[in-house]
Backbone as JSON, one array per atom type, in Angstrom:
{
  "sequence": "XXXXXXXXXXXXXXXXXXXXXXXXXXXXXXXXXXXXXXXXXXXXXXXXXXXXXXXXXXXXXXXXXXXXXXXXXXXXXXXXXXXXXXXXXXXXXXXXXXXXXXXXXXXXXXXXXXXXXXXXXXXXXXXXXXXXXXXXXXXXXXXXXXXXXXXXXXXXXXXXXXXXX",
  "N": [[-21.47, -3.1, 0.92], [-24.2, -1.57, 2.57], [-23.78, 0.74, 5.85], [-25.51, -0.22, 7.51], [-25.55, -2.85, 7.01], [-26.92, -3.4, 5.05], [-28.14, -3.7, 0.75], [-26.18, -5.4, 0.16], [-23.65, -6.43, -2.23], [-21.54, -7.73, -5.14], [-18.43, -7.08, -5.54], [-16.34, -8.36, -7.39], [-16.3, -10.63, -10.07], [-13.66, -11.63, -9.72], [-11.22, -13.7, -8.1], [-10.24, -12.68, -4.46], [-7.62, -12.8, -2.53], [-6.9, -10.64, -0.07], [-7.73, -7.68, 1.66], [-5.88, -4.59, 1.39], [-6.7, -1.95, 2.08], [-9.21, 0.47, 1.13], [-9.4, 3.23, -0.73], [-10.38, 6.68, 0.76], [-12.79, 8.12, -0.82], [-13.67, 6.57, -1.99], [-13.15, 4.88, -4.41], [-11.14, 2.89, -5.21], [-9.95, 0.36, -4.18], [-7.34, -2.27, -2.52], [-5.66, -4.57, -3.19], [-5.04, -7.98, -2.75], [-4.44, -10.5, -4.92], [-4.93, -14.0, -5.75], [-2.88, -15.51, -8.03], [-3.21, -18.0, -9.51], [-5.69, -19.15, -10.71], [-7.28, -21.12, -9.21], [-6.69, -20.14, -6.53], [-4.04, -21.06, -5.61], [-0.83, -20.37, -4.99], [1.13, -17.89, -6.18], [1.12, -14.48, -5.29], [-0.38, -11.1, -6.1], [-0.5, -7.64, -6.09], [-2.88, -5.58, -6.19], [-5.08, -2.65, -7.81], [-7.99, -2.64, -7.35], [-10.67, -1.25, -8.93], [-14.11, 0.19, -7.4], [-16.04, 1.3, -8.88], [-16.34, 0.67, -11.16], [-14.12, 0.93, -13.21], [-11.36, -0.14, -15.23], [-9.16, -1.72, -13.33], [-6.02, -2.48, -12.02], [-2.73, -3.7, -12.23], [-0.04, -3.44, -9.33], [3.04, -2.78, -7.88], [5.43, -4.82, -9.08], [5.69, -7.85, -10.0], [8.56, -8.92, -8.44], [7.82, -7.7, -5.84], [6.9, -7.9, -2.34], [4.66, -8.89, -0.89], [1.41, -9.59, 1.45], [-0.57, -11.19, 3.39], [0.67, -10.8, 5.85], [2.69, -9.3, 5.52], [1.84, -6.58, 5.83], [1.23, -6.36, 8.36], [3.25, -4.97, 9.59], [3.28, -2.51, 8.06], [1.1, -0.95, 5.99], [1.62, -1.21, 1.72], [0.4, 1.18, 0.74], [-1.5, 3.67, 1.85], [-3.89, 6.18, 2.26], [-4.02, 9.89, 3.23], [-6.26, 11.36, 5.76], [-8.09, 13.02, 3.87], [-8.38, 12.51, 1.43], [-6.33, 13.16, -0.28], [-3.35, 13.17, -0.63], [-1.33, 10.13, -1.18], [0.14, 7.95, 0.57], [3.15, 5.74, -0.31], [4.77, 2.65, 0.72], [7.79, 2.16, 0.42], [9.46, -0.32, 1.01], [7.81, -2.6, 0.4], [8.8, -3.39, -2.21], [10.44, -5.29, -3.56], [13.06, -4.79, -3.52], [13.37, -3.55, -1.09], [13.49, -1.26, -0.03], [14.23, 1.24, 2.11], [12.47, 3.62, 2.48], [9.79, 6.24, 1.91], [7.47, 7.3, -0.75], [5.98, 10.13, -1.51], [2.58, 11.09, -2.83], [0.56, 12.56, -5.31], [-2.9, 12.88, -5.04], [-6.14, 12.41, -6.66], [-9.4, 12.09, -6.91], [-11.36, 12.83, -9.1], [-9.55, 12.22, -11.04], [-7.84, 9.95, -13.59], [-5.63, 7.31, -12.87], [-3.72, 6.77, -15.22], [-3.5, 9.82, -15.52], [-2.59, 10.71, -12.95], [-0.44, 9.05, -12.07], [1.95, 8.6, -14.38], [3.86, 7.64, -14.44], [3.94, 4.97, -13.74], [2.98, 2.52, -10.77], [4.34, -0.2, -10.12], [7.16, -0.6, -10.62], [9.79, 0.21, -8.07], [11.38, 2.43, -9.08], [9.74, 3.48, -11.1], [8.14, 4.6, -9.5], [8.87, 6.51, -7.5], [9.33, 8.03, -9.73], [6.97, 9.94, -10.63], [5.29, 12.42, -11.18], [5.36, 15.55, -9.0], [5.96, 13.52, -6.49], [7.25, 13.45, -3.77], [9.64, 12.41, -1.89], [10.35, 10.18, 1.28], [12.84, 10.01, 3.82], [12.65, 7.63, 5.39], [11.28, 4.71, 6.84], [7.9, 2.46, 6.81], [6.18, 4.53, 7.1], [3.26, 6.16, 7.85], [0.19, 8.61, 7.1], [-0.16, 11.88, 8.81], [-2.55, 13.88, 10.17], [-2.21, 16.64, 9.39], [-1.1, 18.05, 7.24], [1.64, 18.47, 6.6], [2.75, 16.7, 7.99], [3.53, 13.52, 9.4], [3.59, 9.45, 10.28], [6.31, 7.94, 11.59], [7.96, 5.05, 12.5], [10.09, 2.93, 14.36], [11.96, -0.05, 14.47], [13.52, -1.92, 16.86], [16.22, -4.14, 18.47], [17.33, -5.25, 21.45], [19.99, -7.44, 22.63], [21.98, -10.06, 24.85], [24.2, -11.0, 23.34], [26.58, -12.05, 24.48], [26.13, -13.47, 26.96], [26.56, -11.91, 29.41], [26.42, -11.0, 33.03], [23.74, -9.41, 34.18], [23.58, -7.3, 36.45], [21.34, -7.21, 39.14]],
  "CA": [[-22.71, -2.99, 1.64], [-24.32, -0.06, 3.74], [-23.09, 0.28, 6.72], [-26.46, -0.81, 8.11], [-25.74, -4.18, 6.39], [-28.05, -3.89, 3.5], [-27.28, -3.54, -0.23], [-24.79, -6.17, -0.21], [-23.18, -6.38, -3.6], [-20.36, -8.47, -4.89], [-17.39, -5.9, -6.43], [-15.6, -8.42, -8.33], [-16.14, -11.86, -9.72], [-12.38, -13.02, -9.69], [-10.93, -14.01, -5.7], [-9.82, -11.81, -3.53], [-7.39, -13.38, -1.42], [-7.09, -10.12, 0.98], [-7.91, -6.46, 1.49], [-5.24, -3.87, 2.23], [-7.26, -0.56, 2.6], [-9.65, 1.49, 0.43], [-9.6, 5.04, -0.57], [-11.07, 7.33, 1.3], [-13.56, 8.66, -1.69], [-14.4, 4.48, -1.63], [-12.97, 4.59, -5.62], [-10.24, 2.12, -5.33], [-9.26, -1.05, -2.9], [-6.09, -2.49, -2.29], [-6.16, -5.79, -2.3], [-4.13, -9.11, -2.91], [-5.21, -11.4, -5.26], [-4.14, -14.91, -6.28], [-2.15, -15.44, -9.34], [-3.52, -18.53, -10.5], [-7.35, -19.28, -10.9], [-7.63, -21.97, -7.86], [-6.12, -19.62, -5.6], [-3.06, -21.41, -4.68], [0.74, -19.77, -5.67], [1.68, -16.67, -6.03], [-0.5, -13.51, -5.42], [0.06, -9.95, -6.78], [-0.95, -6.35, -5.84], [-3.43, -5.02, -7.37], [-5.8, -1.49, -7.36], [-9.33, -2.87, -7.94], [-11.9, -0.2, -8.76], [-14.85, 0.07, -7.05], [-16.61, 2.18, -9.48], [-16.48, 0.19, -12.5], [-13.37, 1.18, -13.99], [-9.96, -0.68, -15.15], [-8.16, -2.44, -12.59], [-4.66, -2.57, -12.59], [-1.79, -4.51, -10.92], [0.88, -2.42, -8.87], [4.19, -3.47, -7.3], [5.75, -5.59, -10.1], [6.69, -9.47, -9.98], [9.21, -8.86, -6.94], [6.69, -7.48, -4.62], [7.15, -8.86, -1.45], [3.33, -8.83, -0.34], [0.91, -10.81, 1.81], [-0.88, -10.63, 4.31], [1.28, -11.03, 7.44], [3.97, -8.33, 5.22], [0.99, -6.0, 6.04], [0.92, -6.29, 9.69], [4.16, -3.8, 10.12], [3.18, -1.3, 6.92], [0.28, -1.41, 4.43], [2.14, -0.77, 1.09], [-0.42, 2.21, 0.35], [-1.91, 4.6, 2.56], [-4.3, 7.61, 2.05], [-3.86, 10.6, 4.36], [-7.32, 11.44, 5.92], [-8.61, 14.07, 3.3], [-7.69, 11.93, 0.36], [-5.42, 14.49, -1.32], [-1.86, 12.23, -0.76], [-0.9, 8.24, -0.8], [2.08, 7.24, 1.23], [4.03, 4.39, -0.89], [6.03, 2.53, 1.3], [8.79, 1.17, -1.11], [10.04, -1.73, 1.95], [7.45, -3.78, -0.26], [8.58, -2.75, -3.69], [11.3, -5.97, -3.97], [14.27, -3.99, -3.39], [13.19, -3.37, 0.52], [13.89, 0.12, 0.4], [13.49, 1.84, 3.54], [11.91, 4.8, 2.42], [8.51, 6.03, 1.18], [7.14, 8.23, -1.21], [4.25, 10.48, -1.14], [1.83, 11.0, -4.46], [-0.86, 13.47, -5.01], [-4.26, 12.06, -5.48], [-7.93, 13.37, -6.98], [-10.46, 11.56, -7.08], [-11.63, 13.04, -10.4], [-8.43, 12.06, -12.41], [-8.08, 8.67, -13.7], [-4.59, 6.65, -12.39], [-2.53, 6.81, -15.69], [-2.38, 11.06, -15.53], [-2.09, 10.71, -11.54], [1.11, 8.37, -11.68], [1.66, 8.32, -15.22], [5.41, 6.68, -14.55], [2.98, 3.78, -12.63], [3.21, 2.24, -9.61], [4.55, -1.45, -10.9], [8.2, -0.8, -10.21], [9.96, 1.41, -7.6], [11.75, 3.25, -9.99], [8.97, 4.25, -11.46], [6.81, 5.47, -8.4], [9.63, 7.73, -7.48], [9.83, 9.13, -11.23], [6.14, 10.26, -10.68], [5.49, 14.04, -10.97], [4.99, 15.98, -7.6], [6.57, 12.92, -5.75], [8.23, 13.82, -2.61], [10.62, 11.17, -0.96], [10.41, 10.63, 3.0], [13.13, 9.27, 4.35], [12.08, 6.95, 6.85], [10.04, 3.5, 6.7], [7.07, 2.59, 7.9], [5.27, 5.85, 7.34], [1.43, 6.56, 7.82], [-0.3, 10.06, 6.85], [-0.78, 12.35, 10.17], [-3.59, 14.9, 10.09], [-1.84, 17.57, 9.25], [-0.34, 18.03, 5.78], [2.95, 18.72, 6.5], [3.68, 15.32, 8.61], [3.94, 11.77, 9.32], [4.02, 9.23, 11.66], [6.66, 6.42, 11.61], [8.04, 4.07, 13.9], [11.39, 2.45, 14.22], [11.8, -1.11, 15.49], [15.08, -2.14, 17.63], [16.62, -5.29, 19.04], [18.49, -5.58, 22.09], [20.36, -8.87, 23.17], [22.76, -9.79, 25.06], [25.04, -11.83, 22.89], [27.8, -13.23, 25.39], [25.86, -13.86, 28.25], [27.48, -11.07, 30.14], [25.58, -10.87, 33.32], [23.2, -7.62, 34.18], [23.3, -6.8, 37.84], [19.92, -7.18, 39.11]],
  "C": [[-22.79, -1.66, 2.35], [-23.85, -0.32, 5.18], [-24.27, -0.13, 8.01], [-26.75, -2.44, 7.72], [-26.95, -4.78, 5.37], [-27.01, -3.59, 2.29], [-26.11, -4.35, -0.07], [-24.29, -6.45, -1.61], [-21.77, -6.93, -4.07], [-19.75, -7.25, -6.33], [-16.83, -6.69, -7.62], [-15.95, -9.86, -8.31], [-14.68, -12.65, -9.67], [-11.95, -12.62, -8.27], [-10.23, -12.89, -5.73], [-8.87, -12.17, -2.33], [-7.24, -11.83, 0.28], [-7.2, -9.04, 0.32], [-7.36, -5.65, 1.66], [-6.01, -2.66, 3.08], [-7.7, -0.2, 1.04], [-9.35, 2.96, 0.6], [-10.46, 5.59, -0.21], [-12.58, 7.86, 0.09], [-14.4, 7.19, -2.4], [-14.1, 4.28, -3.72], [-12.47, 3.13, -6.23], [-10.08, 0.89, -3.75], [-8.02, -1.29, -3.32], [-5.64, -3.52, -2.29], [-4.98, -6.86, -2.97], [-4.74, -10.32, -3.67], [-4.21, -12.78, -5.84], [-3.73, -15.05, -7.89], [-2.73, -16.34, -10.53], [-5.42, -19.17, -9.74], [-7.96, -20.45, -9.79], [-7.13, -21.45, -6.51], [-4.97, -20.09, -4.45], [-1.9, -21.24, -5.68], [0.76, -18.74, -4.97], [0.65, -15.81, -5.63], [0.05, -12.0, -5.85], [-0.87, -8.58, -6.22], [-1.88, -5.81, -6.84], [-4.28, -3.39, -6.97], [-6.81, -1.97, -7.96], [-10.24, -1.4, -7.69], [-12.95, -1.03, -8.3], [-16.21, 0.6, -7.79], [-16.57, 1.13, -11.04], [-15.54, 0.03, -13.63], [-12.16, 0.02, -14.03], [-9.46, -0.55, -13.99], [-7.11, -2.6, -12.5], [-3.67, -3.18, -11.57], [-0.77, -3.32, -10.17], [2.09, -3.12, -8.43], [4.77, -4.87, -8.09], [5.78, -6.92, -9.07], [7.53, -9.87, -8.76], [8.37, -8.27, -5.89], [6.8, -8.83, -3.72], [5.87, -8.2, -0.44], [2.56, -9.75, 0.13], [0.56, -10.5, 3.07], [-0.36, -9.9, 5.76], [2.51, -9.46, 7.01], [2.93, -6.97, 5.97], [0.68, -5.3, 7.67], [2.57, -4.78, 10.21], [3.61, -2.17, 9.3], [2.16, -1.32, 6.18], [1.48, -0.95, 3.27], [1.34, 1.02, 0.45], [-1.18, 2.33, 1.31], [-2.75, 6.09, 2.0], [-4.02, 8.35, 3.35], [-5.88, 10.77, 4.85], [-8.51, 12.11, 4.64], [-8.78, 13.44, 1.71], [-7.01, 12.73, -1.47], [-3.85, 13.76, -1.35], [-1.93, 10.67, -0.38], [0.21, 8.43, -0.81], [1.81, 5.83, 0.07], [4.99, 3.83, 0.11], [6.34, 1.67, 0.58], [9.35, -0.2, -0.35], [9.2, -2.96, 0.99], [7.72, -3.9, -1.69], [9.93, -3.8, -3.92], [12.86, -5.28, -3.6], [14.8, -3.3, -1.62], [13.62, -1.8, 0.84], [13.27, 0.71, 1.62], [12.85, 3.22, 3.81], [10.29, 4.94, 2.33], [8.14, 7.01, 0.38], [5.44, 8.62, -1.25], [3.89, 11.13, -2.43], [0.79, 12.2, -4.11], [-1.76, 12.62, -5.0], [-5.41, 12.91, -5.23], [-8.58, 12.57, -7.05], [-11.35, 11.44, -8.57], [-10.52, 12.39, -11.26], [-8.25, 10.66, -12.11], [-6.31, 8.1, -13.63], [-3.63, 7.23, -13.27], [-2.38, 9.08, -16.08], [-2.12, 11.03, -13.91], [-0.61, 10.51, -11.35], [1.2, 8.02, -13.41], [3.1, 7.46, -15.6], [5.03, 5.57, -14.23], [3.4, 3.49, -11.32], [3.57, 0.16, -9.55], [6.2, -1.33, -9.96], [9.01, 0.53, -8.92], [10.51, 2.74, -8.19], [10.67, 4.43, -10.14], [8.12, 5.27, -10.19], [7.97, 6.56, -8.04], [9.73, 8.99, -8.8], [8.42, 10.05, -11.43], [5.85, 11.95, -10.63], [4.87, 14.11, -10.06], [5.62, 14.83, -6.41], [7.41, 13.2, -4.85], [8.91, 12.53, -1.56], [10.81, 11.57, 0.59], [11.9, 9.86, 3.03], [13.53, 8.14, 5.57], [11.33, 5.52, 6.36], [9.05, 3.42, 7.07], [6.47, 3.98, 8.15], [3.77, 5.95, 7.33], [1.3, 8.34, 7.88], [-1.12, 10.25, 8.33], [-1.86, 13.37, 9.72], [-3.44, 15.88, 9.51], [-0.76, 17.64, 7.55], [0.59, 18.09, 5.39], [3.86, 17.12, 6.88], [3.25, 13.86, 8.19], [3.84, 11.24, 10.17], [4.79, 8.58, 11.02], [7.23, 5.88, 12.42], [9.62, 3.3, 12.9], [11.49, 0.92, 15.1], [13.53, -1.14, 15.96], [15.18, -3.36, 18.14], [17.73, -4.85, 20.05], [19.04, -7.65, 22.73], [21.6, -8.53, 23.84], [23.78, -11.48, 25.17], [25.72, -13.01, 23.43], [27.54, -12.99, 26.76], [26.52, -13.17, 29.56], [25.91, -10.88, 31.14], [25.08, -9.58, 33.67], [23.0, -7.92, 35.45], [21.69, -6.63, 38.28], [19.81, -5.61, 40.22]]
}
C-alpha cells in the first residue's frame, strides 16, 4: 500500500507467516513462510519478490528461523543506500558467530549477485566480493566502512558468595 493507506494490493497468494525486512529499493522481502499449506510445522526462509519475479528460498533445511530468533538479529540486513546485505550466519544451522557482507544492485537479478546462493553457509561465504566480519549480531552503520554489533554477557553469582552491600 501507499503510505497514505491507499492502493492496497495483495503481493502473494501463498501465507506469509512473518516479515523480516524489505530492501531498501522495495524489490525483495524477507519473510517466513509456512512449510505446509495449513500453516502449521515447519517454516522456511524465503526472498519473495515484490516486483513480479522468482522467489526463492534461502537458509537451507537447518535454518534456525522464526520469529522470536529475529528479535536479537534479522538474518539479512541492507545498509541504508542499498549497495551491501549483512548475512548473519548465527541463523545459518551451524550458529556461526560471524557475518558476511554481499554486494547488492538492484538492477542484477539474485543468481549473478550470489551466484554460490544463499541456501547454505558455505555457500554465502563462497560468494564473490564477500567480506567476512568477525563478530555476531551485526547491522549496517551509515558509513561504508562500519558496523554496529553488540555483545551480550551474563553475570551470576554461582556459590552464593556474598557481595558487600
Amino acid at each position: 500500500m501507499k503510505e497514505d493507506g491507499t492502493g492496497v494490493e495483495m503481493i502473494s497468494p501463498d501465507p506469509v507467516a512473518y516479515l523480516s525486512t524489505v530492501s531498501p529499493d522495495g524489490r525483495w522481502a524477507v519473510i517466513i513462510r509456512p512449510q505446509n499449506p495449513n500453516g502449521v510445522g515447519t517454516t522456511s526462509l524465503a526472498f519473495m519478490s515484490l516486483r513480479g519475479e522468482t522467489s526463492f528460498e534461502v537458509c537451507h533445511d537447518d535454518c534456525s528461523v522464526g520469529p522470536r530468533s529475529f528479535l536479537i538479529v534479522p538474518p539479512f540486513a541492507w545498509n541504508a543506500d542499498g549497495t551491501r546485505m549483512f548475512v548473519n550466519l548465527v541463523h545459518f544451522g551451524q550458529g556461526t558467530s560471524r557475518t558476511v557482507v554481499l554486494p547488492y544492485k538492484s538492477d542484477l537479478s539474485p543468481a549473478v549477485l550470489w551466484p554460490k546462493g544463499l541456501r547454505l553457509e558455505k555457500e554465502v561465504m563462497a560468494n564473490p566480493e564477500a567480506k567476512m566480519i568477525n563478530a555476531p549480531n551485526t547491522f549496517p552503520a551509515s558509513d561504508a566502512a562500519a558496523y554496529l554489533s553488540w555483545r551480550g554477557s551474563t553475570q551470576s553469582n554461582l556459590y552464593r558468595v556474598r557481595i558487600p552491600d
